[in-house]
The first five atom37 places (N, CA, C, CB, O) and aatype in JSON, in Angstrom:
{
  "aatype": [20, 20, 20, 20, 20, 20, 20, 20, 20, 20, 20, 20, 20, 20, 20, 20, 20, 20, 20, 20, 20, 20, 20, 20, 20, 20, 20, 20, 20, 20, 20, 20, 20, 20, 20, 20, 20, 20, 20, 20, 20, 20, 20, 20, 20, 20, 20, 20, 20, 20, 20, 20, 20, 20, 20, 20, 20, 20, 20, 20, 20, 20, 20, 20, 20, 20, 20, 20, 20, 20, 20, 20, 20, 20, 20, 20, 20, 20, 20, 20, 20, 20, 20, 20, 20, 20, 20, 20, 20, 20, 20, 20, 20, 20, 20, 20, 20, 20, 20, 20, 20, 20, 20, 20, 20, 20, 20, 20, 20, 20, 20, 20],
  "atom_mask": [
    [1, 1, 1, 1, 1],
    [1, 1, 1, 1, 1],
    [1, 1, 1, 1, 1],
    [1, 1, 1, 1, 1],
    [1, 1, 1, 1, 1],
    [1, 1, 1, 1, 1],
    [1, 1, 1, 1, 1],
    [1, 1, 1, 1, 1],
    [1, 1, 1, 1, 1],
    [1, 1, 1, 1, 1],
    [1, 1, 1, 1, 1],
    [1, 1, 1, 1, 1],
    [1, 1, 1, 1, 1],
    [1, 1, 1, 1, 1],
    [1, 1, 1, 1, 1],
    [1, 1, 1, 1, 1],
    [1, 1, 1, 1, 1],
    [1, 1, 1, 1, 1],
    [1, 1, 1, 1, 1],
    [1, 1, 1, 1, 1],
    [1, 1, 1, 1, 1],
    [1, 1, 1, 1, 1],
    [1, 1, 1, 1, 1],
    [1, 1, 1, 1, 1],
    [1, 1, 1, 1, 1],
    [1, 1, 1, 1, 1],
    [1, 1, 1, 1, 1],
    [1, 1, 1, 1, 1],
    [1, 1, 1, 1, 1],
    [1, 1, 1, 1, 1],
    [1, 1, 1, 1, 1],
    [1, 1, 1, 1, 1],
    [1, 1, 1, 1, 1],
    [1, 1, 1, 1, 1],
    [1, 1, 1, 1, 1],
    [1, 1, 1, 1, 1],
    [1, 1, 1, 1, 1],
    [1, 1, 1, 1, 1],
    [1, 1, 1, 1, 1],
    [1, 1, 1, 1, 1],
    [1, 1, 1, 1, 1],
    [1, 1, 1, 1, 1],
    [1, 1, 1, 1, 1],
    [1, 1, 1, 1, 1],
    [1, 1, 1, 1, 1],
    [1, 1, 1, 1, 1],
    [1, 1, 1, 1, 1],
    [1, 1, 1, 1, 1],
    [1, 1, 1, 1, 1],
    [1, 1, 1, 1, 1],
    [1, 1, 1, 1, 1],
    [1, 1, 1, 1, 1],
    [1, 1, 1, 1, 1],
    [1, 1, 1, 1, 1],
    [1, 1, 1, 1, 1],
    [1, 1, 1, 1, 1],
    [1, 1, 1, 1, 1],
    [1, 1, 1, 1, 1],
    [1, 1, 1, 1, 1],
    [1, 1, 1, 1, 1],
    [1, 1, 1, 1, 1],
    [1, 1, 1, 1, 1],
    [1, 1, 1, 1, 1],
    [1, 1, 1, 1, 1],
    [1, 1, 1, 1, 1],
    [1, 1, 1, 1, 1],
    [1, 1, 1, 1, 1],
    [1, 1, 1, 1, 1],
    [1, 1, 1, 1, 1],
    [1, 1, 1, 1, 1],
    [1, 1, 1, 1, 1],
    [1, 1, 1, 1, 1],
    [1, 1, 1, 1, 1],
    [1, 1, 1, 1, 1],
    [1, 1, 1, 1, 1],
    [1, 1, 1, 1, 1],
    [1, 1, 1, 1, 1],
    [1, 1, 1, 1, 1],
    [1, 1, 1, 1, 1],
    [1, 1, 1, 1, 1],
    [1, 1, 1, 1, 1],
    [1, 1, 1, 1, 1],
    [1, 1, 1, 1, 1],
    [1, 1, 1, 1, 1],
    [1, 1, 1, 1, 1],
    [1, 1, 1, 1, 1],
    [1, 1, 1, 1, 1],
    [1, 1, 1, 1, 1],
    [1, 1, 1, 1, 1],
    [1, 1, 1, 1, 1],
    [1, 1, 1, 1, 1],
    [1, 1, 1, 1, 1],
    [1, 1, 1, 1, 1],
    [1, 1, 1, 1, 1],
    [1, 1, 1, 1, 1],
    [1, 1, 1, 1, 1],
    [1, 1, 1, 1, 1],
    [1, 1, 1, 1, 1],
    [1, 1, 1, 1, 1],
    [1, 1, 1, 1, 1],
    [1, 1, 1, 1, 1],
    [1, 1, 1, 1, 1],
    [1, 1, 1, 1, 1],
    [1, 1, 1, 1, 1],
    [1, 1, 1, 1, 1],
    [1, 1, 1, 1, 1],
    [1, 1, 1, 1, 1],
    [1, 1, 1, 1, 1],
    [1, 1, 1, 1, 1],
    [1, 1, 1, 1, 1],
    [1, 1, 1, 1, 1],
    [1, 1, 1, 1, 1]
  ],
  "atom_positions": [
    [[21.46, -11.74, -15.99], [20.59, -10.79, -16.65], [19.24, -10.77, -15.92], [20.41, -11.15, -18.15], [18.64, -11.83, -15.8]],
    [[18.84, -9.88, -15.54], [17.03, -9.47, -14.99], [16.22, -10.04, -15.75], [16.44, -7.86, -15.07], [16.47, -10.17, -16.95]],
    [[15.21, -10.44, -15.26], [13.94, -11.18, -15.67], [13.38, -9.4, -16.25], [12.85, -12.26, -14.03], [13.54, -8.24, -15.88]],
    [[12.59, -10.26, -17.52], [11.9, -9.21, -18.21], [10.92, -8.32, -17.92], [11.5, -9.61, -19.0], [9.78, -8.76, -18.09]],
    [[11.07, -6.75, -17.39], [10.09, -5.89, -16.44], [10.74, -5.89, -15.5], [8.73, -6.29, -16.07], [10.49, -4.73, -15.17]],
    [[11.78, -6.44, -14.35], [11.98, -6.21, -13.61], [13.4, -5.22, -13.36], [11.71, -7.19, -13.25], [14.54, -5.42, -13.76]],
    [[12.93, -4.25, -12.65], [14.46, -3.17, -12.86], [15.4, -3.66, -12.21], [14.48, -1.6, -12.31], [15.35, -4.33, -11.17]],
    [[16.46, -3.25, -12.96], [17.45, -3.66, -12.19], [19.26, -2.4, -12.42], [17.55, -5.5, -12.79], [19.53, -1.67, -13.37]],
    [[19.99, -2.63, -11.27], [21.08, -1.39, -11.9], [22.11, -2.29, -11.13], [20.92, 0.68, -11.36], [21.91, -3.07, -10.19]],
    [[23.57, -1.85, -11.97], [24.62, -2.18, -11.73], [25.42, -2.02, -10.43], [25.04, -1.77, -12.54], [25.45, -1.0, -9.74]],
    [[26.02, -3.1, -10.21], [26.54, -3.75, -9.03], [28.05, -3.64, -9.19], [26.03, -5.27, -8.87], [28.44, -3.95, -10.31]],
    [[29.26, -3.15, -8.05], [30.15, -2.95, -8.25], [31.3, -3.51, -9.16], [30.2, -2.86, -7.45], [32.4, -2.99, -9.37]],
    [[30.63, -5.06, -9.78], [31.22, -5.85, -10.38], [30.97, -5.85, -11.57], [31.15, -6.78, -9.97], [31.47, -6.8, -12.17]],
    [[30.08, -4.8, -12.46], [29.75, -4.25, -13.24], [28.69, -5.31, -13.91], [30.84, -3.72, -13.87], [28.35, -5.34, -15.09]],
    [[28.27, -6.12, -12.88], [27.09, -7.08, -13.03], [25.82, -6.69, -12.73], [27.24, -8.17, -12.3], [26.02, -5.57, -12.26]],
    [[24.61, -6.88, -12.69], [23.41, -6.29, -12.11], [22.78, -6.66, -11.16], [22.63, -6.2, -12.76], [22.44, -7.84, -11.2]],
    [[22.32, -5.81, -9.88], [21.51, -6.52, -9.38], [20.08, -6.05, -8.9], [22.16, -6.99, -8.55], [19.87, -4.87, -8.66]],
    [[18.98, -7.14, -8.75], [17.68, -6.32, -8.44], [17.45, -4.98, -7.69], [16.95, -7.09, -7.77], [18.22, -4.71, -6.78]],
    [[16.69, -4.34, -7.93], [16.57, -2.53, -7.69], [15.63, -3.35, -6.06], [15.18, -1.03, -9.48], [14.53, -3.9, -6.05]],
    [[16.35, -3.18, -5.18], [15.18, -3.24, -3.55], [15.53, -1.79, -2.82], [15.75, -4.88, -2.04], [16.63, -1.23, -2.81]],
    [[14.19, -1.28, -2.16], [13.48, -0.57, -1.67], [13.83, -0.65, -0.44], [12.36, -0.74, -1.96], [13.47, -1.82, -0.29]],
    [[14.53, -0.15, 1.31], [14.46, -0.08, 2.16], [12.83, 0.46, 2.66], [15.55, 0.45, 2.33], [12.81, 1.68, 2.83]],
    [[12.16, 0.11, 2.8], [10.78, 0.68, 3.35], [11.01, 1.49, 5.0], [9.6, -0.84, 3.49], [10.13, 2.18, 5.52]],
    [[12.21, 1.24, 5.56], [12.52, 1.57, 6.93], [11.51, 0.86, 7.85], [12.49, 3.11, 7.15], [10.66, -0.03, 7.76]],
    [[12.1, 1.8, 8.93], [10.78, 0.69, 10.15], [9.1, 1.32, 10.02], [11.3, 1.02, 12.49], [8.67, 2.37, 9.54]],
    [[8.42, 0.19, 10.66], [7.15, 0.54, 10.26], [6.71, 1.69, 10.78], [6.28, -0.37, 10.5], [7.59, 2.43, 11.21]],
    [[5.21, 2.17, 10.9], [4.89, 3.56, 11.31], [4.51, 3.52, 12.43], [4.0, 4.26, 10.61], [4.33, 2.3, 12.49]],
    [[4.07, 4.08, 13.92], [3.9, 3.37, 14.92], [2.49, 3.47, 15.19], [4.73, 3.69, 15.94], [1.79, 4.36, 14.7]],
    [[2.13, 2.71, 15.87], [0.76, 2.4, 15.61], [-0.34, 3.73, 16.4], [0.52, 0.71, 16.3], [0.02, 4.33, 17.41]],
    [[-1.65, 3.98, 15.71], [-2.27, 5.35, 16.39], [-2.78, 4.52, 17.19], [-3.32, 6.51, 15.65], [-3.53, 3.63, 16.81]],
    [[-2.39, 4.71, 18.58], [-2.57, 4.25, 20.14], [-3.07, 5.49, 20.78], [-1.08, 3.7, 20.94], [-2.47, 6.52, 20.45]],
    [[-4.03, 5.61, 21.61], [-3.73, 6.68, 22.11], [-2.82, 6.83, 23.48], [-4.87, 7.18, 22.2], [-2.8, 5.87, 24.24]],
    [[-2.1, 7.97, 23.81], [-0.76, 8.28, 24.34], [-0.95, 7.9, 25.58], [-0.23, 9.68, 24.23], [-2.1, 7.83, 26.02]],
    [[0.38, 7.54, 26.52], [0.06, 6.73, 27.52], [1.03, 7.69, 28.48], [0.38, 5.01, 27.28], [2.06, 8.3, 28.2]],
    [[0.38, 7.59, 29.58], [1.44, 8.76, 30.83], [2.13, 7.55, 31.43], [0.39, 9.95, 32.42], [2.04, 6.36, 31.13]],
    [[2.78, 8.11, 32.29], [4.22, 6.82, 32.62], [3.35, 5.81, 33.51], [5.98, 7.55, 33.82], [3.79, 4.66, 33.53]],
    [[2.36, 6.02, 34.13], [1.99, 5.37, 34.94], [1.41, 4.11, 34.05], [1.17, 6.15, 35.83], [1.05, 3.09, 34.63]],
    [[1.34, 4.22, 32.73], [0.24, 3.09, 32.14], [-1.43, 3.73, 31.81], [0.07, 1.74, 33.49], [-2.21, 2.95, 31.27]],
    [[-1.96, 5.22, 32.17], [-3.34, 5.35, 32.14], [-3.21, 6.11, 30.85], [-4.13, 6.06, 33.43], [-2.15, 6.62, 30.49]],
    [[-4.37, 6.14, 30.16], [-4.34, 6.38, 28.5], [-4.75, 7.75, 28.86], [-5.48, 5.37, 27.3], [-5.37, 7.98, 29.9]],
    [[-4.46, 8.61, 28.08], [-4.43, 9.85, 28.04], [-5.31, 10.19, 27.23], [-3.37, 10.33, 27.82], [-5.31, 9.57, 26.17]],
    [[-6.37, 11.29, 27.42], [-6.98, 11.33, 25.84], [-6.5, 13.24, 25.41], [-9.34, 10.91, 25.86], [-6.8, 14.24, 26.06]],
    [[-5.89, 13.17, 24.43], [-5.67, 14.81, 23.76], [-6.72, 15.58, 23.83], [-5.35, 14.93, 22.23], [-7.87, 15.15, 23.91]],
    [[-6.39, 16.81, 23.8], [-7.71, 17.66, 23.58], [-8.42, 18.27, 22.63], [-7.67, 18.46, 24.08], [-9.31, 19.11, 22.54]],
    [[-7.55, 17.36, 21.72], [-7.89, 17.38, 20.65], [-9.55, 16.33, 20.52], [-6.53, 16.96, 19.89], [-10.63, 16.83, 20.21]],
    [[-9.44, 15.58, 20.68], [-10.27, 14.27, 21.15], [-10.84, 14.61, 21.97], [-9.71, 13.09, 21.58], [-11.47, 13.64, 22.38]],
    [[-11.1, 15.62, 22.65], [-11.79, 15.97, 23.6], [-12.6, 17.15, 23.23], [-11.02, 16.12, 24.64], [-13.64, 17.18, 23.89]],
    [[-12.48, 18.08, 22.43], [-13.41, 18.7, 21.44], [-13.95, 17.93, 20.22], [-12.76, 19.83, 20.91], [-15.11, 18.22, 19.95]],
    [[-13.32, 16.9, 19.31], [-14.16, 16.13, 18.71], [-15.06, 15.4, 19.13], [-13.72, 15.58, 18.19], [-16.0, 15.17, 18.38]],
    [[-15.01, 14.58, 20.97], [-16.33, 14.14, 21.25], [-16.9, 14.88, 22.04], [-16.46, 12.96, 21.7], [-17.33, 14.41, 23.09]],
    [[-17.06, 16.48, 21.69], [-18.4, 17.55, 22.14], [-18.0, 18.0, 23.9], [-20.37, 16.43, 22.04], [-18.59, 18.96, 24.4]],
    [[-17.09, 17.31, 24.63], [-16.33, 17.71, 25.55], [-16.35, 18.68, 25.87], [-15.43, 17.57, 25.46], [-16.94, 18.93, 26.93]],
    [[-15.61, 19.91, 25.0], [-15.22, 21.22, 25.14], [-15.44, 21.75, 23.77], [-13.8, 21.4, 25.68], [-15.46, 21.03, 22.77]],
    [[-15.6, 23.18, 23.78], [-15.87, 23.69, 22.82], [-14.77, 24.81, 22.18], [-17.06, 24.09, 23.13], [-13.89, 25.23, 22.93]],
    [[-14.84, 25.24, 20.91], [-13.53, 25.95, 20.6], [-13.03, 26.5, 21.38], [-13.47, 26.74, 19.78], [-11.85, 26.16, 21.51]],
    [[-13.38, 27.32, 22.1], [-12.91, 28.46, 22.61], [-12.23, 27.42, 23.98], [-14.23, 29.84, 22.91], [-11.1, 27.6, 24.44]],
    [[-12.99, 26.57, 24.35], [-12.38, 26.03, 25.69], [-10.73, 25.27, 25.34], [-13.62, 24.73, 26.4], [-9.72, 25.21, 26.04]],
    [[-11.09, 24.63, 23.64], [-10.06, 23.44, 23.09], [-8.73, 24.8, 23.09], [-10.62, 22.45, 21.05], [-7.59, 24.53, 23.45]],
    [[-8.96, 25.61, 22.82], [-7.72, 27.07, 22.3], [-7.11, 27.47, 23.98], [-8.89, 29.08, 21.33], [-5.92, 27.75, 24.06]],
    [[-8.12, 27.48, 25.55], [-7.37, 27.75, 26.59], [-7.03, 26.4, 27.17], [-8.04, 28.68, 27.51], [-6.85, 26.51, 28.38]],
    [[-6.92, 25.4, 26.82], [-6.48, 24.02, 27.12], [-5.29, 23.85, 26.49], [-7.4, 22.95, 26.71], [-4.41, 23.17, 27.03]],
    [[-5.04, 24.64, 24.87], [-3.7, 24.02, 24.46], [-2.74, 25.32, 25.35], [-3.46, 23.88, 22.38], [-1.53, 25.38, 25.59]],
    [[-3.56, 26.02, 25.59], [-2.65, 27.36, 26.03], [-2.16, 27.03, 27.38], [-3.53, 28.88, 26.1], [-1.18, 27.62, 27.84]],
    [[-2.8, 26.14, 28.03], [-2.08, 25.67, 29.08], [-1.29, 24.42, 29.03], [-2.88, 25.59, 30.01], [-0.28, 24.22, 29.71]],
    [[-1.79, 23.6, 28.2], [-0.93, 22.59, 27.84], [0.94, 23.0, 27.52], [-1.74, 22.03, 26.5], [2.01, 22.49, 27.86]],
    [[0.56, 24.04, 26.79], [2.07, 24.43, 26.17], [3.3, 25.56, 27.77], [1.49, 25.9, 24.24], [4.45, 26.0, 27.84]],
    [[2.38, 25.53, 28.46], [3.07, 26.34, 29.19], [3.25, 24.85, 30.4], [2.16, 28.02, 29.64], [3.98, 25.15, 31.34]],
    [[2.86, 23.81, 30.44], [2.64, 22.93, 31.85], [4.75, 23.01, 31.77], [1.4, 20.66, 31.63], [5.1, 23.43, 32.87]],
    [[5.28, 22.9, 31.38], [6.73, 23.02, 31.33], [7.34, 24.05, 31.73], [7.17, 22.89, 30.26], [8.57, 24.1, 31.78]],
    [[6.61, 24.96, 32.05], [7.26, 26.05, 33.25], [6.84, 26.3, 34.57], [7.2, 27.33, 32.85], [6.99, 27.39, 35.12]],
    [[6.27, 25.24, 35.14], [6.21, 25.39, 36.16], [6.79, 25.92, 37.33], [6.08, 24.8, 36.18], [6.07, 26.51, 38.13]],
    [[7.82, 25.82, 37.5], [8.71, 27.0, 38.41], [8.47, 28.58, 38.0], [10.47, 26.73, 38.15], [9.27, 29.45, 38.34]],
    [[7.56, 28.79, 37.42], [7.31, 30.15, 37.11], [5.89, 30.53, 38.39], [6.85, 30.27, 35.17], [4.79, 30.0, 38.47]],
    [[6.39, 31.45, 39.11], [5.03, 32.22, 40.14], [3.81, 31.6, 39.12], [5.0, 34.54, 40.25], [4.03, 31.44, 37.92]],
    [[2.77, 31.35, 39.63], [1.24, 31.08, 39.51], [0.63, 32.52, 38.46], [0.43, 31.04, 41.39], [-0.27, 32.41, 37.63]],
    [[1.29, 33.62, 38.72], [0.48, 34.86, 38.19], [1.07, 34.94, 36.91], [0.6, 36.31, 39.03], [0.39, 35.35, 35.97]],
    [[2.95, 34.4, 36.64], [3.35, 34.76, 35.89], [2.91, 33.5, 34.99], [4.55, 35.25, 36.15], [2.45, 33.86, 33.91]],
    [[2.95, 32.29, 35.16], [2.26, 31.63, 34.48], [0.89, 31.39, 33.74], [2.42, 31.15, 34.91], [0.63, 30.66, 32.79]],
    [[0.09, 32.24, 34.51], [-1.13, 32.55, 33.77], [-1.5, 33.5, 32.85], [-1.86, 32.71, 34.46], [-2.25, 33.31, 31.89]],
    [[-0.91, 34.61, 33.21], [-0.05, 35.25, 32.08], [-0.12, 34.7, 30.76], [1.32, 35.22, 32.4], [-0.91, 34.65, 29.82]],
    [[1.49, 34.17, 31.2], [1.7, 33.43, 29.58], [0.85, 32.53, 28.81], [2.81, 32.61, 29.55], [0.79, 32.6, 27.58]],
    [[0.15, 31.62, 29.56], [-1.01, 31.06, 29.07], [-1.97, 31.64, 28.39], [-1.54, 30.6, 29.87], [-2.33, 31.07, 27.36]],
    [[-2.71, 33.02, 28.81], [-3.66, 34.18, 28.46], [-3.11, 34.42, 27.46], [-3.86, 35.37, 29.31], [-3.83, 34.41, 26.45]],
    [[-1.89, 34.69, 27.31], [-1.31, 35.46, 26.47], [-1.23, 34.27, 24.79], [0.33, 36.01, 27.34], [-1.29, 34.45, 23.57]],
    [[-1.12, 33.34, 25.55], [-1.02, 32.02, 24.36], [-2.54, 31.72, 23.47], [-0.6, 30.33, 25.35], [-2.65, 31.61, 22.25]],
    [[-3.61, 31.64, 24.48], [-4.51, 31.8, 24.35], [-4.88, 32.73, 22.99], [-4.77, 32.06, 25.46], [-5.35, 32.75, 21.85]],
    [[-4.42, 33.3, 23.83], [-5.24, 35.18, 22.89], [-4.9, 34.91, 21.41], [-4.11, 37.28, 23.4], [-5.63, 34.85, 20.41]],
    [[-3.38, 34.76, 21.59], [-2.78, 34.56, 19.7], [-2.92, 33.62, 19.1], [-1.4, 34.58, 19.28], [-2.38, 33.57, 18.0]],
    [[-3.87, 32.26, 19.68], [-4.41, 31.52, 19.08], [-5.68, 31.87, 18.94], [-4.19, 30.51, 19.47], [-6.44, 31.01, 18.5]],
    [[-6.12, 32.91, 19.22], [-7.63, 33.5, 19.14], [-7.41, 34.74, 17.86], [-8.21, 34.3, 20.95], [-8.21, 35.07, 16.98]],
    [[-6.19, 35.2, 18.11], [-5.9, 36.2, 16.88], [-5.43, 36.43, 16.2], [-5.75, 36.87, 16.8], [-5.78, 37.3, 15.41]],
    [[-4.05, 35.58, 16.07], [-2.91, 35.27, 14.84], [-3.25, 34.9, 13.6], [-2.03, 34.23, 15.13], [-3.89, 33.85, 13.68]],
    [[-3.14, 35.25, 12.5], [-3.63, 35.11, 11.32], [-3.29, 33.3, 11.12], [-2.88, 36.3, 10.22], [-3.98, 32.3, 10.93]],
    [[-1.91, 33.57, 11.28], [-1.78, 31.83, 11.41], [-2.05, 31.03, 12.34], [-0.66, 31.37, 11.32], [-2.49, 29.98, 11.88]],
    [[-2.01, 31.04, 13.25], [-2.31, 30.15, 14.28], [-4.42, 30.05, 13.93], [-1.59, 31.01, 16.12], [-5.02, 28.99, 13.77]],
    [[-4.84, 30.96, 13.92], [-6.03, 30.84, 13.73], [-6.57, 29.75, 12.5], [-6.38, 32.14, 13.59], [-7.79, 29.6, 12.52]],
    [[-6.0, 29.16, 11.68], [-5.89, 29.1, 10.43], [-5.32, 27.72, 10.83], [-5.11, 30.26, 9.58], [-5.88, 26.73, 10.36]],
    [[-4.02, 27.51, 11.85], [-4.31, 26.19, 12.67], [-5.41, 25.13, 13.25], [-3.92, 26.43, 13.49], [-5.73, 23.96, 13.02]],
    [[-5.91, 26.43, 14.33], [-6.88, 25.95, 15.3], [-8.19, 25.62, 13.57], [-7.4, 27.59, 16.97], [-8.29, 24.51, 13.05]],
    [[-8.58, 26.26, 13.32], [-9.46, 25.83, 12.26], [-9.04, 24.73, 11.52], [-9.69, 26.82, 11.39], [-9.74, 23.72, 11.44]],
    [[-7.72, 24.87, 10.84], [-7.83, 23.11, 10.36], [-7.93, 22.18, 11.21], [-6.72, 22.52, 9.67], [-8.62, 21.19, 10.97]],
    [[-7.11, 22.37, 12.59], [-7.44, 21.01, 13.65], [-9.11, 20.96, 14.12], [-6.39, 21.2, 15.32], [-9.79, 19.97, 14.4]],
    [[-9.42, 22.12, 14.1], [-10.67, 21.67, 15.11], [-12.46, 22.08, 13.48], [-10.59, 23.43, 17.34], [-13.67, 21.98, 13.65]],
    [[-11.83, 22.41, 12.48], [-13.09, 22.62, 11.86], [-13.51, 23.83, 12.03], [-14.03, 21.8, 12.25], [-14.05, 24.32, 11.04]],
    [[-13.45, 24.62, 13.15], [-13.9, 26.23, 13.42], [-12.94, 27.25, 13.65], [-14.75, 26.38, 14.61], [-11.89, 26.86, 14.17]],
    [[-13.06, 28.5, 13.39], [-12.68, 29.49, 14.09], [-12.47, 29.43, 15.18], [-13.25, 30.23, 14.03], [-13.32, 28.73, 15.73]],
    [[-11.43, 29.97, 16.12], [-11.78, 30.18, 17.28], [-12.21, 31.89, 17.32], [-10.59, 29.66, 18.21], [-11.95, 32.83, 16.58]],
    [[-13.15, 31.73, 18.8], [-13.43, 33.49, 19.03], [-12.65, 34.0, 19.69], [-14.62, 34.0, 19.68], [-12.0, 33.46, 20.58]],
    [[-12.6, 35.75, 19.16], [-11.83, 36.08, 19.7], [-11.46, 36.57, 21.19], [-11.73, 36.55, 19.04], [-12.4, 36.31, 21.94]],
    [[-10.46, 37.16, 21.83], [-10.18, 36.8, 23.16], [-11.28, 37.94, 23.9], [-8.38, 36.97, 23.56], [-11.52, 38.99, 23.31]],
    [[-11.68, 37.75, 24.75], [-12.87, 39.09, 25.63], [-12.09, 39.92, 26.26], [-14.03, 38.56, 26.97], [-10.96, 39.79, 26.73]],
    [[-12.93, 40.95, 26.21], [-11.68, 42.25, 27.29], [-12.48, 42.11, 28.3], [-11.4, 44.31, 26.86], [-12.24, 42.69, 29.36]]
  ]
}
């Protein structure tokens, strides 16, 4: 029988046993991110919070960040898509609404 307060539920033997919790593995620790070589990386995210860059710069940094994976794409066509990434993080109702919760501001919008 369970000690008094402590839950407990039935066991295939129609006996009881204490109620335990798998917690899983722990959470991993906030390190900042490391490139293969071993040198610490800092986000750019972290790089507009310490005054680094400013919105508008933190919005064409992720816009290139997200495109560095196509590299086999021509130089023109890649900048492109970057501009283009840029922009709808400068004008997307949602994405804007992103960049403001991550970074605290608006970003402005893109220049003609």
């Amino acid at each position: 029988m369970p000690e008094a307060g402590s839950p407990a539920r039935a066991d295939k033997t129609g006996g009881t046993a204490p109620f335990k919790v798998d917690r899983g593995p722990p959470a991993a620790p906030a390190y900042p991110k490391r490139n293969v070589d071993g040198a610490s990386e800092t986000t750019q995210l972290a790089r507009f919070r310490a005054g680094e860059v400013h919105v508008h710069e933190y919005v064409d940094l992720k816009g290139e960040e997200a495109t560095k994976r196509l590299m086999g794409l021509p130089a023109a066509e890649l900048a492109g898509i970057s501009s283009i990434l840029s922009d709808q993080l400068r004008t997307d109702p949602g994405l804007t609404d992103l960049v403001h919760m991550a970074t605290g501001r608006m970003p402005s919008p893109p220049e003609d």
